[in-house]
C-alpha positions as CSV (number, residue, x, y, z in Angstrom):
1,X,38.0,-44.8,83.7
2,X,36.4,-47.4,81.3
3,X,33.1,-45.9,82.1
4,X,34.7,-42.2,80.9
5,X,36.5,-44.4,77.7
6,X,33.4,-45.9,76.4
7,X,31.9,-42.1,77.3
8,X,34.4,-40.6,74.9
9,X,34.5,-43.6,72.2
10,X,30.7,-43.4,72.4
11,X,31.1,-39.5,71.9
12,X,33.7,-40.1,68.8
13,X,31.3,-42.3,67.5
14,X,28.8,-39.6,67.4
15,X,31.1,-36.7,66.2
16,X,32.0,-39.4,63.3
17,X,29.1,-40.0,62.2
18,X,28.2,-36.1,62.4
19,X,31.5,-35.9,60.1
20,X,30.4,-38.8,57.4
21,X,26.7,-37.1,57.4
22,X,28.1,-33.5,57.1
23,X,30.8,-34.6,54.4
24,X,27.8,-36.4,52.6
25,X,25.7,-33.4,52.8
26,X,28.7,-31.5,51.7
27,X,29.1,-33.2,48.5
28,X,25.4,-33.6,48.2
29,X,25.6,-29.8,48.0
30,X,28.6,-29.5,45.8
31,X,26.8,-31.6,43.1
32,X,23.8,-29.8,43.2
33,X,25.7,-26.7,43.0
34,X,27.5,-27.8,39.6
35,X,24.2,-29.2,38.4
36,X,23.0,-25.7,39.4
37,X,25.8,-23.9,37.3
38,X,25.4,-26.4,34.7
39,X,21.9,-25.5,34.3
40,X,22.6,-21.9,34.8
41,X,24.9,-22.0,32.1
42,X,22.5,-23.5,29.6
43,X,20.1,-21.6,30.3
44,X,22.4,-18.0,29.6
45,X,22.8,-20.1,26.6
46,X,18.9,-20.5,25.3
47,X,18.6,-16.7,26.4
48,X,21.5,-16.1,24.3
49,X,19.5,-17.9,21.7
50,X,16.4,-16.2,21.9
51,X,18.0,-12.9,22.2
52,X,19.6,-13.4,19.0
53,X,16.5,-14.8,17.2
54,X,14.5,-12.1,18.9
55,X,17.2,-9.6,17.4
56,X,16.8,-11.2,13.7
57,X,13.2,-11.3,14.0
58,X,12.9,-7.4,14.3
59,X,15.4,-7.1,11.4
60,X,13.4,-9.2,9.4
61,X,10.2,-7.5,10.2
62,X,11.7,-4.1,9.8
63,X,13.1,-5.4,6.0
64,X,9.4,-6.0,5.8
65,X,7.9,-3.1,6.7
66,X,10.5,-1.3,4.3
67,X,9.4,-3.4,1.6
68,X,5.6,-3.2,2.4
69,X,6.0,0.7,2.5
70,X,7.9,0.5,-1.1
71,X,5.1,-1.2,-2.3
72,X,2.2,0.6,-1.3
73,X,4.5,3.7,-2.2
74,X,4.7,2.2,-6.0
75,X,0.7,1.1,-5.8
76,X,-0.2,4.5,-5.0
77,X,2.2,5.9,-7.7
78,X,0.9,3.6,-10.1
79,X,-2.6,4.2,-8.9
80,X,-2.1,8.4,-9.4
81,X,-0.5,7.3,-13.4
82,X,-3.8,5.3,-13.7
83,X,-6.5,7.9,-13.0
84,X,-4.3,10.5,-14.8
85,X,-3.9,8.0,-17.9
86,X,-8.0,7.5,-17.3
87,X,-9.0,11.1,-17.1
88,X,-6.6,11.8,-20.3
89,X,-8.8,8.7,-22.0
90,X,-11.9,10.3,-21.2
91,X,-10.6,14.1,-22.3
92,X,-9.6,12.2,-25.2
93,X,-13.2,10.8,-26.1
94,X,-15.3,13.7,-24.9
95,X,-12.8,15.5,-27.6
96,X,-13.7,12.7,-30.0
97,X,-17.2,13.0,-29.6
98,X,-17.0,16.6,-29.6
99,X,-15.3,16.3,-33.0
100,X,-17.6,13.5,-34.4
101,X,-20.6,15.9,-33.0
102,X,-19.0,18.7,-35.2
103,X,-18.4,17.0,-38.0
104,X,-21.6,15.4,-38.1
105,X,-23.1,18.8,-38.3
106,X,-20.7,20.4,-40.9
107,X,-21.9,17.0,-42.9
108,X,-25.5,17.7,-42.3
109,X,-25.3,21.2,-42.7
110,X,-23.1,20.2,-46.1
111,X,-25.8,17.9,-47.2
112,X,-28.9,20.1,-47.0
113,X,-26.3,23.3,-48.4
114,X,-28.0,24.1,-51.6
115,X,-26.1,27.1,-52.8
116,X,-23.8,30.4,-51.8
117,X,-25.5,33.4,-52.1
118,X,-23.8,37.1,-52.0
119,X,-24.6,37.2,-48.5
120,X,-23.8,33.6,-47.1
121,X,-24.7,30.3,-47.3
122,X,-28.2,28.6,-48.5
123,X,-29.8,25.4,-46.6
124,X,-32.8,23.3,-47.8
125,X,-35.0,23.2,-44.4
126,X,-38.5,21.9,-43.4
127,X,-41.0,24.9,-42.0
128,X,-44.0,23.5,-40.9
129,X,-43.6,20.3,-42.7
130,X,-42.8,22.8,-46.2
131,X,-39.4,22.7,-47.7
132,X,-38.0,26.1,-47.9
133,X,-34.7,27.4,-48.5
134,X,-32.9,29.6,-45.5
135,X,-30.2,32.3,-46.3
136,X,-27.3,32.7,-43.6
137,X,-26.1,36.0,-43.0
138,X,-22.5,35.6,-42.2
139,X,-20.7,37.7,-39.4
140,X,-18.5,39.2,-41.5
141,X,-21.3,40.9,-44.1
142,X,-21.5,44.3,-42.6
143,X,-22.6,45.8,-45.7
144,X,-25.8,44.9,-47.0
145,X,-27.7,43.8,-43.7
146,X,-30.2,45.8,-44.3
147,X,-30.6,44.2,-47.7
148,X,-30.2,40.9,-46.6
149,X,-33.2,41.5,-43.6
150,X,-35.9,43.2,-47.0
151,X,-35.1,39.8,-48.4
């Protein structure tokens, strides 16, 4: 019977020490498992984070591209104003010179005028290094153009 006791103490002893290392491995695994949801929990929080940063990002970058697209929009208006503004400069001085070209020549023409005849003006040319005078028939003298070419 003792021999059968210190059996069943022996086995007690066992299944107690099976307890205390199953308890221990028990709470071992209940703290990792609230270090685990601890973690977990942070972590939901940085994704959180970064899903909110990510989400301003693209709203910043979009209010960029709008404003990038504005701009070019108002450098390519501004750009159309400029070469219209340029080609109304240079109709403007082709004009000019076109003007100053005309006056020059009613100036010279005015300058070497000598007279009016009854069938135009009269300039004071060179021919062949000889002044001579020139009569101008003008469009308008129908009569007397037969007169005009005997003179």
């Amino acid at each position: 019977m003792e021999a059968e006791m210190r059996r069943l103490k022996l086995e007690l002893k066992q299944t107690m020490e099976m307890y205390n290392t199953a308890c221990k491995e028990a709470l071992t695994a209940q703290q990792k498992a609230i270090e685990l949801q601890k973690w977990k929990i942070e972590e939901e929080k940085r994704l959180e984070e970064a899903r909110l940063a990510e989400e301003a990002a693209l709203a910043i970058a979009e209010k960029e591209r709008e404003k990038s697209k504005a701009a070019i929009e108002a450098a390519e208006a501004q750009k159309r104003i400029a070469e219209l503004e340029a080609q109304k400069r240079l109709k403007a001085e082709m004009k000019a010179l076109k003007e100053a070209e005309e006056k020059r020549k009613v100036m010279d023409a005015l300058s070497l005028k000598i007279g009016e005849g009854g069938y135009g003006p009269v300039f004071k040319c060179l021919l062949d290094h000889t002044p001579v005078a020139v009569k101008v028939l003008r469009p308008d003298a129908a009569q007397g153009r037969s007169q005009f070419q005997r003179e």
